[in-house]
N, C-alpha and C positions, 0 to 999 in steps of 0.2 A: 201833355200832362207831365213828363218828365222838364225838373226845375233844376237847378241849379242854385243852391242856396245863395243867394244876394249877398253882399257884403255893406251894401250902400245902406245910408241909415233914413230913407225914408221908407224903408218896409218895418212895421211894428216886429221886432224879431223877440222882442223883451219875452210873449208869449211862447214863444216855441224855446226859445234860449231856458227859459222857467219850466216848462218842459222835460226838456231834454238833459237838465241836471246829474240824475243819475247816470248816464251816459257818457259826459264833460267830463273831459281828463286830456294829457296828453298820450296814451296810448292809443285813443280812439280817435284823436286828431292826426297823430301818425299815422292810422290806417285808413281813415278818408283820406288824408293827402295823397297816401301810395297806389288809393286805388282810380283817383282821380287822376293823376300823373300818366297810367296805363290805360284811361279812357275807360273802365270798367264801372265807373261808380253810378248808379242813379241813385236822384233822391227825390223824394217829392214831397208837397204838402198841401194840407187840406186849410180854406179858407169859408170861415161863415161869417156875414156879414162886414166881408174885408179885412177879419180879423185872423191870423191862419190859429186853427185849433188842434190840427196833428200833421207829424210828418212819418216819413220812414224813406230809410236812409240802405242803401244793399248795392251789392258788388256781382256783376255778372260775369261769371268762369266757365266756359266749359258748357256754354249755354244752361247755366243754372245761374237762378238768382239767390243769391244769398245775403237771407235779410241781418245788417248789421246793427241795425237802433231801430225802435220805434216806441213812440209815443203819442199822448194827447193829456189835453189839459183836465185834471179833473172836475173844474166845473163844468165842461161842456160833456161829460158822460153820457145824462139822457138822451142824447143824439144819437147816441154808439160810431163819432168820428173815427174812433181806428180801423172798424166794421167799415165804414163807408168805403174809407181810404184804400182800405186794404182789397177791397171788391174792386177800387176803380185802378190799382197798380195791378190785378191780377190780366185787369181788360189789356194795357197797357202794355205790359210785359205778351201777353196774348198775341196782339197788334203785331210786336218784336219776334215774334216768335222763338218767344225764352220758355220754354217747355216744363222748368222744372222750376220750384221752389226750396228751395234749404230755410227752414226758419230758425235751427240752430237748436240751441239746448234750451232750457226748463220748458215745463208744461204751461199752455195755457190755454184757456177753449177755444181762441180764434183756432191755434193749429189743429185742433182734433176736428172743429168745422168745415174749412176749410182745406185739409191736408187729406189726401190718399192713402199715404204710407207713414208708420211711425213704428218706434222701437222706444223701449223701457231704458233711459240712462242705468248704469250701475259703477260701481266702484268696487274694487275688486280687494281685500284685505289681506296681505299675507303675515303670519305672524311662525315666529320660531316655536321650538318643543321646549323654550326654556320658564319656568315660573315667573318673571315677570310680564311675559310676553303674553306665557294663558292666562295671567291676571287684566291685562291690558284686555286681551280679546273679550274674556266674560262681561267686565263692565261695559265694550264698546255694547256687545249683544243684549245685554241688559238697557243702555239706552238707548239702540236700537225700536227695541219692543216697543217700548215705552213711548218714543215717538210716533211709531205707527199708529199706536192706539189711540195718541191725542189727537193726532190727522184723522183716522176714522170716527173717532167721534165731535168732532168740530166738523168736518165735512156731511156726518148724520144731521146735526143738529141747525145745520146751514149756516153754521158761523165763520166756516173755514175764509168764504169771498170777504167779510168781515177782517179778520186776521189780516189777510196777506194786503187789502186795500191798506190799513193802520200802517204796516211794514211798509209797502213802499213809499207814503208819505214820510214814513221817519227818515227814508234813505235819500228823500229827495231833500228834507230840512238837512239834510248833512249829520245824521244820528245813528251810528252803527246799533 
């Protein structure tokens, strides 16, 4: 199951390449070269009808795998390929006996599915006793609120998987 992405150009890669957009840079190539240089990298990807539809891409440390990219194409969603994928890299890593999974930062339901253990990101704000600074803090807590409450009620009204699907096509057309 463990691949090693192909460089040769008779694997259709334009898919996964289209993909993995958001992800493409050189930081992220730096750090697959580093981690493949050190024999830590697996990557794998998922094929339907010859065509691959998802990959995911992670570094093993310390016997934890930690997942570094993953994707899949939006038109093959109703399949739930990253589900699949991600069920058959768990067997996988299983097999290896890599015991733990890191899936990294932001929320997404595969990891609350999937995952045992989680913790709340936070950010931590320190601000002076000087009036610019308690002006600065009020508006941050001001749009704070204000956030939260758009997230709960986008998230009430079931629009929120709406939103963030929009957002990451824009970030994959290259649209901050």
């Amino acid at each position: 199951m463990t691949v090693t992405c192909p460089t040769d150009t008779t694997i259709p890669q334009s898919r996964v390449a289209k993909a993995a957009a958001p992800a493409d840079g050189t930081v992220h190539r730096d750090l697959l070269r580093r981690e493949a240089s050190r024999s830590r990298l697996r990557s794998y990807w998922l094929e339907c009808a010859g065509q691959p539809i998802a990959f995911q891409i992670g570094a093993v440390c310390d016997g934890v795998y930690n997942l570094l990219s993953t994707a899949f194409l939006p038109e093959d969603a109703a399949v739930l390929p990253g589900q699949v994928l991600l069920v058959r890299v768990i067997e996988d890593l299983r097999e290896a006996r890599i015991g733990s999974i890191d899936y990294g930062f932001v929320d997404a339901l595969y990891k609350r599915m999937y995952g045992t253990e989680s913790w709340d990101e936070v950010t931590v704000h320190l601000y002076a006793k000087y009036v610019r600074a308690s002006s600065t803090r009020v508006v941050h807590r001001v749009a704070v609120g204000l956030h939260r409450r758009a997230f709960a009620a986008a998230a009430r009204g079931g629009r929120l998987g709406r939103v963030k699907k929009r957002r990451r096509s824009q970030l994959a057309k290259g649209r901050k």
